[in-house]
C-alpha positions as CSV (number, residue, x, y, z in Angstrom):
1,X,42.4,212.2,-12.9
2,X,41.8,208.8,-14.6
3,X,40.1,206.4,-13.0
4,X,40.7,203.1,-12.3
5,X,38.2,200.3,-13.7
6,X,38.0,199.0,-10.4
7,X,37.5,201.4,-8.6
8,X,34.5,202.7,-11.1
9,X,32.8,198.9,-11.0
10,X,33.1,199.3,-7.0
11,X,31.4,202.4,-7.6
12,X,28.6,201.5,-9.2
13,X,28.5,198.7,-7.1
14,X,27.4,201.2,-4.5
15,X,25.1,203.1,-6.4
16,X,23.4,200.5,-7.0
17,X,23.0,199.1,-3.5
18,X,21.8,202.6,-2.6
19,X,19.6,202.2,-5.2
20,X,17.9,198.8,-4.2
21,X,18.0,200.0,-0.2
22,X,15.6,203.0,-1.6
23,X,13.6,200.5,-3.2
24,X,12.7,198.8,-1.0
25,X,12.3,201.3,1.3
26,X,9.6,202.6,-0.5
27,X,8.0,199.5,-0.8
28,X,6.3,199.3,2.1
29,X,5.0,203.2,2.1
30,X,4.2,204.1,-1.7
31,X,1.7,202.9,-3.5
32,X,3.3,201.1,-7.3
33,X,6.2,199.1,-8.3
34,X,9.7,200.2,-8.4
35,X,12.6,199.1,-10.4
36,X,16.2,199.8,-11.0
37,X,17.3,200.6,-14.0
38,X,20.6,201.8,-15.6
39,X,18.9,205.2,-15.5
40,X,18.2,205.2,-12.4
41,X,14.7,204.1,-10.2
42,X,11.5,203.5,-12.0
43,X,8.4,204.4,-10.1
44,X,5.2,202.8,-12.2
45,X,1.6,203.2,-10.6
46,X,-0.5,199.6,-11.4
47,X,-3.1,199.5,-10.3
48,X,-4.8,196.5,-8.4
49,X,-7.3,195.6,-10.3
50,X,-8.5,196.8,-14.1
51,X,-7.3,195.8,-17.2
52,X,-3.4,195.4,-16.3
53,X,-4.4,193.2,-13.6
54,X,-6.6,191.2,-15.4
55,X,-4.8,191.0,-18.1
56,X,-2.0,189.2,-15.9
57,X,-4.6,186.8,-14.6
58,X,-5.6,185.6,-17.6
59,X,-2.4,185.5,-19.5
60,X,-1.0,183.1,-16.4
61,X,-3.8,180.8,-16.8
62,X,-4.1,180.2,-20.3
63,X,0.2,179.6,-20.7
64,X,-0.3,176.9,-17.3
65,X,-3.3,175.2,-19.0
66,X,-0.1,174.4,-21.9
67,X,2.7,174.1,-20.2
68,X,3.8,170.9,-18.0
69,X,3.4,170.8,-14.6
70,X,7.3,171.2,-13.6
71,X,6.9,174.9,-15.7
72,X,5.0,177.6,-14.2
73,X,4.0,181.0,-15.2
74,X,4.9,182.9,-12.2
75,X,4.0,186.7,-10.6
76,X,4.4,188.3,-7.9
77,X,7.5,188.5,-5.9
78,X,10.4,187.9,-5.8
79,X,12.4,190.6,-8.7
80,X,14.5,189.9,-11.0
81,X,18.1,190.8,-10.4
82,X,21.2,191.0,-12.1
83,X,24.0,192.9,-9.4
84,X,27.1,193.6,-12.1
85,X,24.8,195.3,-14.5
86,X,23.0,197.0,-11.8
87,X,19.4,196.2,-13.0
88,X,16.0,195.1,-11.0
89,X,12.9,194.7,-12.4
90,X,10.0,193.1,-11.5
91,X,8.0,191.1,-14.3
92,X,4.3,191.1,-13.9
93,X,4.7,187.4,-15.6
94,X,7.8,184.9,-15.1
95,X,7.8,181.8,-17.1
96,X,10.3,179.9,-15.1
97,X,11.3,176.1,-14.1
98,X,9.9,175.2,-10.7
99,X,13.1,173.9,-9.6
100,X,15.1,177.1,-10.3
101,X,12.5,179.4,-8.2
102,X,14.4,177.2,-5.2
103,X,16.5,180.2,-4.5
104,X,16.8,182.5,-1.7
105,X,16.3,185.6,-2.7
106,X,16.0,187.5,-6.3
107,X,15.4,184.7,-8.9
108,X,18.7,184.9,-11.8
109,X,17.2,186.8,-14.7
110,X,19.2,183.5,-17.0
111,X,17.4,181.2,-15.2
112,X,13.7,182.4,-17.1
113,X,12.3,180.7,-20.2
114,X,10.3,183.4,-20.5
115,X,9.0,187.9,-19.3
116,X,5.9,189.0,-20.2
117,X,4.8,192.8,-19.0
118,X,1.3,194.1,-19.3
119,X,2.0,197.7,-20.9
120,X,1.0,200.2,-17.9
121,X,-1.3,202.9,-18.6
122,X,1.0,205.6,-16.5
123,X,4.6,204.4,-17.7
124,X,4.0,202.9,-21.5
125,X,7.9,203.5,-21.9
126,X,9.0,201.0,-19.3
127,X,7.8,198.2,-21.3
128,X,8.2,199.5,-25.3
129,X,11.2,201.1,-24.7
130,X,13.5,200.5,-21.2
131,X,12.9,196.8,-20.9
132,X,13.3,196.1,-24.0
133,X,16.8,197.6,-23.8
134,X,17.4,195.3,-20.3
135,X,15.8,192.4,-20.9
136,X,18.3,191.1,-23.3
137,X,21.5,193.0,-21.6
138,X,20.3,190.2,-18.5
139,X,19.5,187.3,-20.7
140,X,16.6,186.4,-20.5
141,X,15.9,185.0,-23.8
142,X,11.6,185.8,-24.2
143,X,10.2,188.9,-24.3
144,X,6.4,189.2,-24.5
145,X,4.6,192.6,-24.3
146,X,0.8,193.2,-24.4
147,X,-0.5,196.5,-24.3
148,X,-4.0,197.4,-23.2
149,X,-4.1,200.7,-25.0
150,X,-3.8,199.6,-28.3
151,X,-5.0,196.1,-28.3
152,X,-1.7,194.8,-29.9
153,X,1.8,192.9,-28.7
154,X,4.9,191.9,-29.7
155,X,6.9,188.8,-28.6
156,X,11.4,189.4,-29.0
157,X,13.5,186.7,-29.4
158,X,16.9,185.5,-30.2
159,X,19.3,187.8,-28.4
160,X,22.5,189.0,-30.4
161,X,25.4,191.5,-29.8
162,X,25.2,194.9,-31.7
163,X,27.4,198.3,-30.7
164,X,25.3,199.3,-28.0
165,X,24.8,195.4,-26.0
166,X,22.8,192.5,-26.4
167,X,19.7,193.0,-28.3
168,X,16.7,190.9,-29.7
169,X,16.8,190.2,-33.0
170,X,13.4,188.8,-33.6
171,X,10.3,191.0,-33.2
172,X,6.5,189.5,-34.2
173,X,3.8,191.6,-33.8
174,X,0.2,190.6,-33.0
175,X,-2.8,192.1,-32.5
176,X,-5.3,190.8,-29.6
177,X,-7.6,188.0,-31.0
178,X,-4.4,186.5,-32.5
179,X,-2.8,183.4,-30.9
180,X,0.8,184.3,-30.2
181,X,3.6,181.8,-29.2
182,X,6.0,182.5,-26.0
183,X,8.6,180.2,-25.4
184,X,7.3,176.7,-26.7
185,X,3.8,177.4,-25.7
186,X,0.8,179.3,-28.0
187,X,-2.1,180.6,-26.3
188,X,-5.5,182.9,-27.6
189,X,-5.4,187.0,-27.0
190,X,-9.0,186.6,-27.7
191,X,-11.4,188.3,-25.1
192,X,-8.1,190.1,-23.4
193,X,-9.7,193.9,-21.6
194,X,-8.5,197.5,-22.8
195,X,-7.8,200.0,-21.1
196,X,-11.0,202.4,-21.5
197,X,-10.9,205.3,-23.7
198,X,-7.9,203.8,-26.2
199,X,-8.5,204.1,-29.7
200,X,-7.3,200.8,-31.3
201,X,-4.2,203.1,-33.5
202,X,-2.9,204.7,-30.4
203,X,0.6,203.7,-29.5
């Protein structure tokens, strides 16, 4: 039996409801941070404090020491959220507009300048492989990734259609120690932590 489109959007729709509910949930009762992703929930276990923490911390500070005053670099709460596509996440870093955080609720993903993700020891994936998939499909047009296991980044810009959806076609690389531009702003990776027990080559 075929069908209809409406009916299959309503019924992702759902799915995706169900989805968040879970979500959030879980929240309150299991330790990490959970996402919604085309595939499905993503369960990543950050911890507190350590590198991916501190790597957050000082990645916030040194883009709002650049940035004017009415840009912020955000974390924390609230997600991201983009209903048709059926897609959640929840940026450890949010360059966004201090005007456009006056929202209730989720913040619109179109809304950010700029995502940056600290690559999680538990779940390197996420960040190399499944965000960089979403990211553009919600349009948000920065993506910055640092990873603590290898000591090296990589900053996607300039999002254009291709078979399979939006994609970034601009990748640079960087390794730490490097300054690396997000958005309008450079900053230093100088100093950033490791994870322990990476060997620089690792990906």
């Amino acid at each position: 039996m075929t069908i209809a489109p409406d009916n299959a959007q309503q019924g992702a729709s759902h799915r995706y409801e169900a989805m968040r509910d879970c979500v959030q949930c879980m929240d309150d009762n299991v330790p990490g941070k959970f996402e919604v992703t085309k595939e499905g929930i993503v369960h990543d276990m950050v911890a507190p404090v350590g590198p991916h923490a501190l790597t957050t911390l000082h990645l916030r500070k040194r883009l709002e020491k650049v940035m004017p005053d009415e840009i912020v670099a955000h974390t924390g709460e609230p997600d991201v959220e983009d209903e048709p596509e059926g897609i959640m996440r929840r940026p450890d870093v949010m360059v966004i507009a201090l005007a456009d955080m006056e929202v209730p609720g989720s913040f619109d993903p179109r809304t950010l300048i700029a995502v940056i993700e600290v690559v999680s020891r538990s779940n390197p994936d996420n960040d190399w492989v499944s965000k960089m998939r979403d990211y553009p499909l919600i349009g948000i047009p920065v993506y910055a990734v640092f990873d603590p296991r290898t000591g090296t980044g990589a900053v996607l810009t300039d999002i254009h259609p291709t078979p399979d959806g939006p994609r970034y076609a601009t990748r640079k690389d960087f390794v730490y120690g490097e300054d690396v531009t997000i958005g309008d702003w450079t900053i230093s990776t100088q100093a950033l932590p490791r994870y322990p027990g990476q060997d620089s080559d690792q990906r």
